[in-house]
DRENTORKOL-3810 file (N, C-alpha, C; in nm, 4 decimals):
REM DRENTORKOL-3810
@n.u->8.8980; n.v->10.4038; n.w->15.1675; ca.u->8.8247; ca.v->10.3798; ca.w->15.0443; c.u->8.6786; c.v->10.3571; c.w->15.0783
@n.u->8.6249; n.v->10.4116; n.w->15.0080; ca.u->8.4679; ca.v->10.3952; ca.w->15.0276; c.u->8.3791; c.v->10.2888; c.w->14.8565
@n.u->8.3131; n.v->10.2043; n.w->14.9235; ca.u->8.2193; ca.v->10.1715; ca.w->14.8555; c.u->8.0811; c.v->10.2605; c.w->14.7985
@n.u->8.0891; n.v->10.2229; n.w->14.6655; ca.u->7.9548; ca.v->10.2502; ca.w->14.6054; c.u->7.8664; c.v->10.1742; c.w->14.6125
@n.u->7.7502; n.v->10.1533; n.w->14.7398; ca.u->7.6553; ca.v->10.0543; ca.w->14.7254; c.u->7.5902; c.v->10.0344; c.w->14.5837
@n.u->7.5543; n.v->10.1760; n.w->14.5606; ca.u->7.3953; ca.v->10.1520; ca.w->14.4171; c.u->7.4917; c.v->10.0979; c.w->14.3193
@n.u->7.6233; n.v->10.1147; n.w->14.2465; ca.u->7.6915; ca.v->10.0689; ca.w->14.1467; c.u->7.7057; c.v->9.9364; c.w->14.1181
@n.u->7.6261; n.v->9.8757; n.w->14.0143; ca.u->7.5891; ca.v->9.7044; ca.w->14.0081; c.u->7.7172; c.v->9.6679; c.w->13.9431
@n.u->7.8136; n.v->9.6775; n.w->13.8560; ca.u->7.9077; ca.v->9.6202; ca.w->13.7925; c.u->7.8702; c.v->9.5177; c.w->13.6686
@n.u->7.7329; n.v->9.5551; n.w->13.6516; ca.u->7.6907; ca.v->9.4661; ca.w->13.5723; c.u->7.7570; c.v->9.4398; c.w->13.4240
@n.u->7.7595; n.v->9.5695; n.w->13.3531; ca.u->7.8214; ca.v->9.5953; ca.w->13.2285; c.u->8.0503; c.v->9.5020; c.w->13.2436
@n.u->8.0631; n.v->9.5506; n.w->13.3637; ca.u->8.2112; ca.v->9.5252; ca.w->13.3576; c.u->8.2712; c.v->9.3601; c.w->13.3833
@n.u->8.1203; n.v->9.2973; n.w->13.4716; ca.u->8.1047; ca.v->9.1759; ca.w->13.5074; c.u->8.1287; c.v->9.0755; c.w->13.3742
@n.u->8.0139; n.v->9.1492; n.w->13.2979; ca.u->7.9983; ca.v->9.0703; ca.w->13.1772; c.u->8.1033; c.v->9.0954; c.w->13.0520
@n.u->8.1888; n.v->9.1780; n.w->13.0574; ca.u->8.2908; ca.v->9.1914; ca.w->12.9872; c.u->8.4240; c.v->9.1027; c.w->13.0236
@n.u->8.4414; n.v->9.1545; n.w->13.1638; ca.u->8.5213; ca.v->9.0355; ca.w->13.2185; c.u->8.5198; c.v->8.8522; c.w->13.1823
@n.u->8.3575; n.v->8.8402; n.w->13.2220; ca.u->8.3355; ca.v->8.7253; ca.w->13.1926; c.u->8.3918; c.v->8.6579; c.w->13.0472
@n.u->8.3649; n.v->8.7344; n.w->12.9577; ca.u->8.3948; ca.v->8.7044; ca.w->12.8126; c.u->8.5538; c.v->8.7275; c.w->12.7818
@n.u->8.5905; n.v->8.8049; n.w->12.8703; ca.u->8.7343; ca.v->8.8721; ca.w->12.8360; c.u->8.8562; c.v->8.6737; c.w->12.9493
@n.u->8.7460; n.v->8.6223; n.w->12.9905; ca.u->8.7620; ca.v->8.5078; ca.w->13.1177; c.u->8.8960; c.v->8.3999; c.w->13.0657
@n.u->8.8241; n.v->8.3872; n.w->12.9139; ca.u->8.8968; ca.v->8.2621; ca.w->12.8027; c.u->9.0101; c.v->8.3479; c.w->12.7781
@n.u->9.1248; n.v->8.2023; n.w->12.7906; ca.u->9.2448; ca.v->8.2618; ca.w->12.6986; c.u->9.2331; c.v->8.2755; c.w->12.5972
@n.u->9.1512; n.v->8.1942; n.w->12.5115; ca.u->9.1640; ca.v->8.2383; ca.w->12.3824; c.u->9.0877; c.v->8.3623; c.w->12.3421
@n.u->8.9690; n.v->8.3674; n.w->12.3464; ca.u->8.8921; ca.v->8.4818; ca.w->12.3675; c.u->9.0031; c.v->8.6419; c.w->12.4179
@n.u->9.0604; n.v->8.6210; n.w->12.5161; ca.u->9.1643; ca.v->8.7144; ca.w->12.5679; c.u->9.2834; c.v->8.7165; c.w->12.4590
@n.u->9.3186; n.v->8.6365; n.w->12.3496; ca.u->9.4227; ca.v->8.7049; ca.w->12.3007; c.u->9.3361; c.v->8.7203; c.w->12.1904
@n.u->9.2716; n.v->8.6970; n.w->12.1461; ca.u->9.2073; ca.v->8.7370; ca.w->12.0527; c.u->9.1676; c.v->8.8981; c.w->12.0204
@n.u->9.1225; n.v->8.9230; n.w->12.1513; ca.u->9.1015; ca.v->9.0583; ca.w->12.1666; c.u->9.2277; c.v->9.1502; c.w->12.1812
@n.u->9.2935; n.v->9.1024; n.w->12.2483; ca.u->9.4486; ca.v->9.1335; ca.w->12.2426; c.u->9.4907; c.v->9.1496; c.w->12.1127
@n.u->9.4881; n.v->9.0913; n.w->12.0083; ca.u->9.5300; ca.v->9.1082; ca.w->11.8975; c.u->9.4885; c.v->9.2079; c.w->11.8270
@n.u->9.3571; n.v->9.2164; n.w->11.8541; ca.u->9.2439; ca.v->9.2886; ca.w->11.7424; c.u->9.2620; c.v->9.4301; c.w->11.7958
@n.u->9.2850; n.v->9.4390; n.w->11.9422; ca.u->9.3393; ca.v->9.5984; ca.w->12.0101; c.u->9.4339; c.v->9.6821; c.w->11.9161
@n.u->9.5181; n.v->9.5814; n.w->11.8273; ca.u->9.6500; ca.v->9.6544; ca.w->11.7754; c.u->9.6675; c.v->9.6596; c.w->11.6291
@n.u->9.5312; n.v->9.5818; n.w->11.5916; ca.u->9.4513; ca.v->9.5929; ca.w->11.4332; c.u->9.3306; c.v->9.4785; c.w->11.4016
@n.u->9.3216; n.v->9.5631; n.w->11.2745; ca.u->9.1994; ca.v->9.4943; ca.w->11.2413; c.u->9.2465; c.v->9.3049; c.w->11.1659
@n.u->9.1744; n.v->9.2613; n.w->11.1643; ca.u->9.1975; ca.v->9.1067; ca.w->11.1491; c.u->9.0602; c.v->9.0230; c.w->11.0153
@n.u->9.1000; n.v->8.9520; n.w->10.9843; ca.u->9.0265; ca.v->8.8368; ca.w->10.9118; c.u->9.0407; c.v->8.7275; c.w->11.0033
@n.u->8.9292; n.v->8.6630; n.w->10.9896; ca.u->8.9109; ca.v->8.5079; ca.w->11.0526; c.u->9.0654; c.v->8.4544; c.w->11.0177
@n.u->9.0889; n.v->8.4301; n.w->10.8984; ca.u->9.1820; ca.v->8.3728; ca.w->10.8776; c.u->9.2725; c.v->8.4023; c.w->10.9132
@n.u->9.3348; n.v->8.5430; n.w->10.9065; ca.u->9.4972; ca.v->8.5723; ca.w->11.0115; c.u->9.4708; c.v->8.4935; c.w->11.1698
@n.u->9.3467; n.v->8.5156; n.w->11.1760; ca.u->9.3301; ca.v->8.5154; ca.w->11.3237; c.u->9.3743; c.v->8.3485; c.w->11.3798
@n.u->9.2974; n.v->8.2472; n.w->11.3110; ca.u->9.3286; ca.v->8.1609; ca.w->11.3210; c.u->9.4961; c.v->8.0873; c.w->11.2682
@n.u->9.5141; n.v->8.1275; n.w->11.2169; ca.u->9.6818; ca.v->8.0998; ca.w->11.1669; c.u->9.7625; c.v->8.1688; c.w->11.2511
@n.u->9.7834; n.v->8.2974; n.w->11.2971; ca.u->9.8292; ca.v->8.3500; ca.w->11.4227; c.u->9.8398; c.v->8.2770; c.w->11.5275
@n.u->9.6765; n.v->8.1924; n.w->11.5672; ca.u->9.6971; ca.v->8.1634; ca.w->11.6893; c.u->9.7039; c.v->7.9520; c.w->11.6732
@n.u->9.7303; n.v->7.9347; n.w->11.5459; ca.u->9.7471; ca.v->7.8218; ca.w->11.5122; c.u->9.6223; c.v->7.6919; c.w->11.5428
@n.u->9.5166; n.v->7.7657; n.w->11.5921; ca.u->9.4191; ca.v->7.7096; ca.w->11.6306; c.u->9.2925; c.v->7.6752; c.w->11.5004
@n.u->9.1929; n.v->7.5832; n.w->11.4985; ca.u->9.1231; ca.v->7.5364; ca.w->11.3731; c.u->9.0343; c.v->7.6552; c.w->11.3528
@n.u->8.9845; n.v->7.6784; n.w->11.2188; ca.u->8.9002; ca.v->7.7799; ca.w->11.1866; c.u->8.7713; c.v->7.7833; c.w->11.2383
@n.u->8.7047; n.v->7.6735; n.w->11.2878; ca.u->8.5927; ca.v->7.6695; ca.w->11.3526; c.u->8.5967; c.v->7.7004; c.w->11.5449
@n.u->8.6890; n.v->7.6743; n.w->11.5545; ca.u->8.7208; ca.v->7.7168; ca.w->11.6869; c.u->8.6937; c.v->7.8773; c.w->11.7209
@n.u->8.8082; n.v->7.9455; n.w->11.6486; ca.u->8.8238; ca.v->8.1170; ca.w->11.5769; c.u->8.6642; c.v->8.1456; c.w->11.5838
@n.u->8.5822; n.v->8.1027; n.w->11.5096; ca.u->8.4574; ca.v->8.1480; ca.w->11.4714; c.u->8.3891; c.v->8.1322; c.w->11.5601
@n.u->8.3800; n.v->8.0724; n.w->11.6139; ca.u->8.2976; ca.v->8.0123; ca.w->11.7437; c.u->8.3198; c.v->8.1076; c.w->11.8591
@n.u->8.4565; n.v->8.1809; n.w->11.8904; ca.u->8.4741; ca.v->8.2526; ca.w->11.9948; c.u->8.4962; c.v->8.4239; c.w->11.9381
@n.u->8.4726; n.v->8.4047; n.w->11.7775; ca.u->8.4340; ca.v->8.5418; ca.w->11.7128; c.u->8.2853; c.v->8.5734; c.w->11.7536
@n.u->8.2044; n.v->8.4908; n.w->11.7291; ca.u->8.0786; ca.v->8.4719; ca.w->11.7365; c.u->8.0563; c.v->8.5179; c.w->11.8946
@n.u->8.0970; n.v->8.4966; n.w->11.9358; ca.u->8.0346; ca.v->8.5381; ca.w->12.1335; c.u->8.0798; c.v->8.6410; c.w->12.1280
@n.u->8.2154; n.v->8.6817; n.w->12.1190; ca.u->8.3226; ca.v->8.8360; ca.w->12.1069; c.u->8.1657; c.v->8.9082; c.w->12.0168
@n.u->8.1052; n.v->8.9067; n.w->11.9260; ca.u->8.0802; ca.v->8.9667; ca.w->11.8338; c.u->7.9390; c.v->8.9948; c.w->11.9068
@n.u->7.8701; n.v->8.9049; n.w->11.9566; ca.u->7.7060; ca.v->8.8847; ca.w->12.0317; c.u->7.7081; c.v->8.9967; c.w->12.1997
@n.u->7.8472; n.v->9.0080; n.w->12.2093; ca.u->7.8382; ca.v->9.0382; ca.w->12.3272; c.u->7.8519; c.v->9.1688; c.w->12.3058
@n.u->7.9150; n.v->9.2422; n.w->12.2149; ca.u->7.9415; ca.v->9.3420; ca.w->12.1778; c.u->8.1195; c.v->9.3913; c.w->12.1806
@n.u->8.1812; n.v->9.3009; n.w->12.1813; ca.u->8.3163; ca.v->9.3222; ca.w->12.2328; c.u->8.3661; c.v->9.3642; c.w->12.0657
@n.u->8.3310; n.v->9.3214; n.w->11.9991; ca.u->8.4162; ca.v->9.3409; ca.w->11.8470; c.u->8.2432; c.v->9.3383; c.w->11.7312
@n.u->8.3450; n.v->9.3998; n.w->11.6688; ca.u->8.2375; ca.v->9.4112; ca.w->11.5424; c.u->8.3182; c.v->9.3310; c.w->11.3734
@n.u->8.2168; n.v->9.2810; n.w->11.2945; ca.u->8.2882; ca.v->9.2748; ca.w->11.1857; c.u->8.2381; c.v->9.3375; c.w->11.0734
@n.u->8.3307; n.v->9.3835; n.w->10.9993; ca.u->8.3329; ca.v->9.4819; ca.w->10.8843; c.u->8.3466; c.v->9.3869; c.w->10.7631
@n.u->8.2884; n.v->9.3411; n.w->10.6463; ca.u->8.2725; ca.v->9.3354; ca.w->10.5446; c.u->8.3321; c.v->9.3779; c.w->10.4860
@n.u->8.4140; n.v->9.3211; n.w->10.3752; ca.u->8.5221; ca.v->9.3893; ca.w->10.2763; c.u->8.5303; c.v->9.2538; c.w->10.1538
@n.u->8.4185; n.v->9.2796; n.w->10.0722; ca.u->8.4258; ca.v->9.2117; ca.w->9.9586; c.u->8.3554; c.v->9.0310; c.w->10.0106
@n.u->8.4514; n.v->8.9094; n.w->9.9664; ca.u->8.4339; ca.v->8.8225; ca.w->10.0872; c.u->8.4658; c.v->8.8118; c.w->10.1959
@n.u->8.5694; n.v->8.8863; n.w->10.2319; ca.u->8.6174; ca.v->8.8768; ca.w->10.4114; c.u->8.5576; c.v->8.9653; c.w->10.4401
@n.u->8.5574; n.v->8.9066; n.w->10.6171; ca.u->8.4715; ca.v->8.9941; ca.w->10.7163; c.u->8.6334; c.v->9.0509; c.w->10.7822
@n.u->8.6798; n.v->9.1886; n.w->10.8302; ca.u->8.7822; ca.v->9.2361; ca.w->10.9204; c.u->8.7231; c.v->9.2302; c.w->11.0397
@n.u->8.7937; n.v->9.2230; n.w->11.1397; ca.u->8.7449; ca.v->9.2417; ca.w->11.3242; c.u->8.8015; c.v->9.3424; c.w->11.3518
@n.u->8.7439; n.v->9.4186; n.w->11.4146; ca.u->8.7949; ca.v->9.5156; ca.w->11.5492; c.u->8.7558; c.v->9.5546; c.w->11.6562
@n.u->8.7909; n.v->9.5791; n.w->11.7976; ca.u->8.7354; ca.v->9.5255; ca.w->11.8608; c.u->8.6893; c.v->9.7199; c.w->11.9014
@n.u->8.5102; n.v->9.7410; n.w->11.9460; ca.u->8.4779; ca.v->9.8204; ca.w->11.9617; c.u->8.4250; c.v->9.8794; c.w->12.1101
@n.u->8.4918; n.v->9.7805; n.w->12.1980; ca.u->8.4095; ca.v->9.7879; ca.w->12.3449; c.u->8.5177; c.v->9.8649; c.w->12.4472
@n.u->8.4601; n.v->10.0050; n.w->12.4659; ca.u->8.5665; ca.v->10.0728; ca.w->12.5230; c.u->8.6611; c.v->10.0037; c.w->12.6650
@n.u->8.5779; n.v->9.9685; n.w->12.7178; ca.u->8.5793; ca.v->9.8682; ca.w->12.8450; c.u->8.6891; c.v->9.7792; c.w->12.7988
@n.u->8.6990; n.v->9.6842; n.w->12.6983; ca.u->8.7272; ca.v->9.5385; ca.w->12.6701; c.u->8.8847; c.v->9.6727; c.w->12.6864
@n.u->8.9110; n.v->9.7276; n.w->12.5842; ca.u->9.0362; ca.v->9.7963; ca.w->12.5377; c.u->9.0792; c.v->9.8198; c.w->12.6643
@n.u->9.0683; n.v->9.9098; n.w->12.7218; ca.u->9.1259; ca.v->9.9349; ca.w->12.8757; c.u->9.1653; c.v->9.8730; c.w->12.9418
@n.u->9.0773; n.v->9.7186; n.w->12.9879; ca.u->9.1329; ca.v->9.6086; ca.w->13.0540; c.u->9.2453; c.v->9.5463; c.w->12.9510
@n.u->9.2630; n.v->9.4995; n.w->12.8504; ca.u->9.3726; ca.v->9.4984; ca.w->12.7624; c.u->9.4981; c.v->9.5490; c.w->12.7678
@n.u->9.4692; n.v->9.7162; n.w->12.7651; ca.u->9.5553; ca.v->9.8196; ca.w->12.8179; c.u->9.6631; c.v->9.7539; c.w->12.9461
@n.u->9.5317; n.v->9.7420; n.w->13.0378; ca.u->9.6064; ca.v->9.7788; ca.w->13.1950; c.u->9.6812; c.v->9.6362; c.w->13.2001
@n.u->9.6436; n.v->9.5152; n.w->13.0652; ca.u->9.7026; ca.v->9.3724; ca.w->13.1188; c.u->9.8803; c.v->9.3904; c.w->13.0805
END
């Protein structure tokens, strides 16, 4: 096996990093297999609604998921080809 010196890992580093949290990790896990509201999300994972938001909010800054607007709810899905794959391979 040969190394790629010039290849920084920067992009996969920082996905990882975020992908790091369990919760964060099923979250995305979930959202891999549909789209979501805050609220399923948090009742799913039985955890408080400010919690959910708080680790929507980084998922969302980092680029891992996007949210879609639909009236008053926002849906999630997650749009980071990277994030999906590692998901995949878990």
């Amino acid at each position: 096996m040969e190394f790629d010196k010039n290849k920084q890992f920067n992009a996969e580093s920082e996905v990882l990093k975020v992908l790091g949290h369990p919760i964060r990790l099923k979250i995305v896990a979930g959202l891999c297999t549909r789209e979501c509201n805050v609220k399923h999300i948090w009742e799913c994972l039985g955890l408080p609604q400010a919690t959910v938001s708080q680790h929507l909010a980084l998922l969302k800054h980092k680029g891992i998921i996007e949210g879609k607007r639909d009236g008053v709810e926002v849906h999630y899905s997650v749009i980071n080809p990277l994030a999906k794959r590692i998901i995949d391979s878990l």
